[in-house]
C-alpha positions in Angstrom: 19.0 -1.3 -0.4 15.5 -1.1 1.4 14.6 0.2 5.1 12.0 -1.2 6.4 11.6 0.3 9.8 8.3 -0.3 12.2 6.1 2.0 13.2 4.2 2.0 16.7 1.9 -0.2 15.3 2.9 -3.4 15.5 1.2 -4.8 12.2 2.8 -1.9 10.1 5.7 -0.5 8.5 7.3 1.9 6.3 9.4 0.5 3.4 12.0 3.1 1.8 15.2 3.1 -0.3 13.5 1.6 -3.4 11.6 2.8 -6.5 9.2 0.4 -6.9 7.8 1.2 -10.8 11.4 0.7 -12.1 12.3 -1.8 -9.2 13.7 -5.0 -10.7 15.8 -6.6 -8.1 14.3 -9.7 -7.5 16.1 -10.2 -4.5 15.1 -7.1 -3.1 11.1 -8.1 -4.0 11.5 -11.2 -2.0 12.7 -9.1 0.7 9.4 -7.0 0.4 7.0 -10.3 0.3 8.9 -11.4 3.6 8.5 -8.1 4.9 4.7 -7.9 4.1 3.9 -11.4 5.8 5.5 -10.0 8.7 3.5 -6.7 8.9 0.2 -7.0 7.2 0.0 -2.9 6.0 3.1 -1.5 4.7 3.5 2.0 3.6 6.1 2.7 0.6 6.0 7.0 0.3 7.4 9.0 -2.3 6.6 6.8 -5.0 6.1 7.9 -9.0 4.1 5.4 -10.5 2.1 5.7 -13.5 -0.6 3.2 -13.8 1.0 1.0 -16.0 3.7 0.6 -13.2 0.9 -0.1 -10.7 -0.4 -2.8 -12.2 3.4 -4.5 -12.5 3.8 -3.7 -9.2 0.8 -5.4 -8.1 1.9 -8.6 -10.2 4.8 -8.8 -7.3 2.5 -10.1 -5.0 0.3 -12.3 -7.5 -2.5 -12.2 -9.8 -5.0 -9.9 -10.0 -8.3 -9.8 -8.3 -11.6 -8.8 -9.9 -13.7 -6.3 -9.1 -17.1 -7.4 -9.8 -19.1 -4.5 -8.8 -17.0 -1.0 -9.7 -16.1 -0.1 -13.4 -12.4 -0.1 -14.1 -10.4 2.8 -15.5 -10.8 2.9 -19.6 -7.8 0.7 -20.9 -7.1 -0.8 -17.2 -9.6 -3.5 -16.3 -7.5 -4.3 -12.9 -7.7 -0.8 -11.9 -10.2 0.9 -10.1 -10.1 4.9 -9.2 -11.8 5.7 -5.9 -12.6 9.1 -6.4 -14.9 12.1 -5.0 -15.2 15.3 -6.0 -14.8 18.4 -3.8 -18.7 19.0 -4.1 -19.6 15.4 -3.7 -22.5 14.8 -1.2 -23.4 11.1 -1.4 -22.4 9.7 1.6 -20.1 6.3 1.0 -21.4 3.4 1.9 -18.2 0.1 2.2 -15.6 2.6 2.1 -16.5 4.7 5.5 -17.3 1.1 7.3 -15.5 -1.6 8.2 -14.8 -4.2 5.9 -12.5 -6.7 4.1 -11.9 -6.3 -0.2 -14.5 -8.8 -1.7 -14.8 -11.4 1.4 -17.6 -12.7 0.0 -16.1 -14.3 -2.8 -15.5 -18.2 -3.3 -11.8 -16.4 -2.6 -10.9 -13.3 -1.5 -8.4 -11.3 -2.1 -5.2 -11.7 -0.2 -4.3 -8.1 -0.6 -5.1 -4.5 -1.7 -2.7 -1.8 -3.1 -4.0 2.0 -3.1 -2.0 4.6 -4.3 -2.3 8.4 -3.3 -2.9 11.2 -5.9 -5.1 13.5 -5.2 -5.1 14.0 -1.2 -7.5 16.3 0.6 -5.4 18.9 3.2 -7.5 17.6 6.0 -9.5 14.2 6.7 -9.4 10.7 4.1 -7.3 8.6 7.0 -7.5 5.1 6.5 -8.4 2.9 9.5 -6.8 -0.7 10.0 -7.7 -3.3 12.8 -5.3 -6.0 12.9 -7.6 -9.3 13.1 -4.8 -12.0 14.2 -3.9 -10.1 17.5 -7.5 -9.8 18.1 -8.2 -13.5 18.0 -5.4 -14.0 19.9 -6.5 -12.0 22.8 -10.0 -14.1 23.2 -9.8 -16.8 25.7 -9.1 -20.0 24.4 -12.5 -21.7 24.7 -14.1 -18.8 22.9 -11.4 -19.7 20.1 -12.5 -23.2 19.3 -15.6 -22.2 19.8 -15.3 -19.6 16.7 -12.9 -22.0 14.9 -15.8 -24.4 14.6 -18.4 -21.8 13.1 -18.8 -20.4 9.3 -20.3 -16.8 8.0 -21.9 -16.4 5.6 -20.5 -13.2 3.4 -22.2 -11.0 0.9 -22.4 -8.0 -1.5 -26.5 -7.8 -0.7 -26.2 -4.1 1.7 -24.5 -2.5 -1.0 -24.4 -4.0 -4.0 -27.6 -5.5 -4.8 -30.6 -3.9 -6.7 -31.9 -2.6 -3.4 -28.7 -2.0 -1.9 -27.3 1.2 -1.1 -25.6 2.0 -4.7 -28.7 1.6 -6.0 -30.2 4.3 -8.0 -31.2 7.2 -5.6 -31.2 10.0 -7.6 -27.6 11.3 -6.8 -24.3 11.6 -8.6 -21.2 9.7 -7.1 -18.2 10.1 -9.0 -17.7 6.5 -8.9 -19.7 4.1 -11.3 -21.2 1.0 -9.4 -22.7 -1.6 -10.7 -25.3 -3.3 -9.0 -26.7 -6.3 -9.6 -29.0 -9.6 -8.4 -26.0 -11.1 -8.2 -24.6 -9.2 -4.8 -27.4 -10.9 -3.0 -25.2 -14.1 -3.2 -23.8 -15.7 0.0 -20.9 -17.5 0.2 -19.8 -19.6 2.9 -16.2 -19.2 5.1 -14.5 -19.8 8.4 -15.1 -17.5 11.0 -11.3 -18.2 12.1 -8.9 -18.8 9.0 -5.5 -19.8 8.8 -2.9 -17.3 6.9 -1.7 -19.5 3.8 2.3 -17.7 4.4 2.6 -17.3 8.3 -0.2 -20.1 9.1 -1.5 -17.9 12.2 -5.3 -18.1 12.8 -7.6 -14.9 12.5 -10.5 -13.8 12.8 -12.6 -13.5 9.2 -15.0 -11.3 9.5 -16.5 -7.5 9.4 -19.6 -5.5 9.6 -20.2 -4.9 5.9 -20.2 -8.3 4.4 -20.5 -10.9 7.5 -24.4 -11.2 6.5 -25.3 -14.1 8.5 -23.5 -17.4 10.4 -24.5 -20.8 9.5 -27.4 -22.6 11.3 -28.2 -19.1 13.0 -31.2 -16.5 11.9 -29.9 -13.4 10.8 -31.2 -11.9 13.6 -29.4 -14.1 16.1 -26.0 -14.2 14.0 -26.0 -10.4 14.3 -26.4 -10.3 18.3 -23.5 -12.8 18.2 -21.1 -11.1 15.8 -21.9 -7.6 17.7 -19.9 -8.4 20.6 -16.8 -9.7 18.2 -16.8 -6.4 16.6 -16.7 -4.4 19.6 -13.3 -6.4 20.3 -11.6 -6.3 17.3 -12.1 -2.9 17.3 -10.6 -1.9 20.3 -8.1 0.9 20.4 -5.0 -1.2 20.7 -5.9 -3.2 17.5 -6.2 -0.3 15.3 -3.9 1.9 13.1 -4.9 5.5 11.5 -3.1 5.5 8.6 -2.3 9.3 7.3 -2.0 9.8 3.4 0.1 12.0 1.3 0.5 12.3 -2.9 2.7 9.6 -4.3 2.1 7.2 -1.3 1.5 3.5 -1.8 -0.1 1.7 0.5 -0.6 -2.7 0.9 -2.6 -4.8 3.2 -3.5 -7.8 3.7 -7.1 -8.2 3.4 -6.8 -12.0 5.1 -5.4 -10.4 8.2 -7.1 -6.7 8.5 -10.1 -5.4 8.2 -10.4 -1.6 7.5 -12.3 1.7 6.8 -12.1 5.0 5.3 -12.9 8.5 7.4 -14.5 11.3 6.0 -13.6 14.5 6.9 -12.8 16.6 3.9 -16.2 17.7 2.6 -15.3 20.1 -0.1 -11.7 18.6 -1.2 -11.3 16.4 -4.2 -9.7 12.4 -3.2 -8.2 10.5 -6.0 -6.3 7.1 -5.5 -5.9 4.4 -7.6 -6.5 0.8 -6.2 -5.5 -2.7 -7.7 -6.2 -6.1 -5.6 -4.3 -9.0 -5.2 -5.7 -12.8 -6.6 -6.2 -14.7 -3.2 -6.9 -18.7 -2.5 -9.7 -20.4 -0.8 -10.0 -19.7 3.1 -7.9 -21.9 4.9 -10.1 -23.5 8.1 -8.6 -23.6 11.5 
């Protein structure tokens, strides 16, 4: 039997009682999903998974996502490693800003898993801001205002041939790959609508959100500044704490997140699968 218990956060909580790489209940899966549409992160510690029992773990909650622009693990094309060594000196760029997994795909995925390996003694929190309490907080004329507006989303400040993976001389421990093809947009709602709990939420973050339709960039940027400023207010955000053999899921159509730094000179190893998602449902 599982314990799910919440944390002070009210968009997280801590699952335990349940193995999850030999887990087979079904019952006690559907239990989980409910749970995870009610709290968008949920933490499961103490868990021994080998990678084989990540990727059937991740098949729990769906398909799997494509990563398009980071090179899988040899014999594991759904998983990724994100990994940097203890003498590692390239600063990140997605990872250490806010963001959403892929939002500027045709669709996104609806959820990330990371798993905890190799954790630093000090820094490598994860950040979470929960984007359905924050649209519920604007006033309701700024809400149909945003539910009438799309942004435009891309992989062109990071992943393009100019981008900030490009070549520059340094080793990462990563391999990107960057391409033309980040300097795609692709069209969504500003406000979505979760395809489970049907709540509206805000859709956007600083790393992808390129542009709004019928704006200049310019002008789309001075409009989205102010909407960042109140999602990421203190009382929508989690700092989530990592130790080895943690797993972690969220729900990229509900948070946005963001990795800290702070352990310059410690290795970081976790292993990350995403979750197939559906086209963005309009307000």
């Amino acid at each position: 039997m599982i314990e799910i218990q919440k944390s002070e956060t009210p968009f997280v909580a801590h699952v335990t009682g349940a193995s999850l790489g030999v887990l087979e209940d079904e019952a006690i899966w559907d239990e989980i999903r409910e749970a995870w549409a009610q709290y968008p992160v949920l933490c499961f510690p103490n868990q021994k998974l080998s990678t084989e029992e990540l990727e059937q773990v991740t098949t729990h909650f769906g398909g799997f996502g494509v990563d398009q622009f980071i090179d899988p693990m040899e014999g594991h094309p759904h998983v990724i490693e994100i990994k940097r060594a203890a003498d590692e000196r390239v600063k990140p760029f997605a990872a250490d800003s806010w963001h959403s997994d892929w939002s500027f795909y045709e669709e996104p995925p609806a959820g990330t898993l990371l798993y905890g390996i190799t954790i630093p003694p000090v820094g490598g929190d994860t950040l979470f801001a929960d984007c359905t309490a924050a649209f519920d907080a604007l006033p309701p004329e700024q809400q149909r205002e945003l539910e009438s507006m799309r942004v435009l989303h891309s992989a062109i400040l990071g992943y393009s041939t100019k981008g900030a993976f490009a070549d520059d001389g340094k080793e990462r421990s990563m391999t990107i790959r960057v391409s033309e093809d980040a300097e795609a947009r692709h069209a969504h709602p500003m406000v979505r609508v979760h395809p489970v709990t049907k709540r509206k939420t805000l859709f956007i973050n600083p790393v992808y959100s390129v542009g709004i339709e019928g704006m200049e960039d310019a002008d789309a940027a001075a409009f989205l500044g102010p909407l960042y400023a109140h999602l990421l207010q203190p009382q929508f955000q989690y700092r989530h704490k990592w130790s080895k053999d943690m797993l972690l899921l969220w729900d990229n159509r509900r948070v946005i997140h963001a990795a800290s730094g702070g352990y310059d000179g410690h290795a970081r190893l976790l292993r990350r699968t995403t979750i197939a998602g559906e086209a963005v449902i309009p307000a």
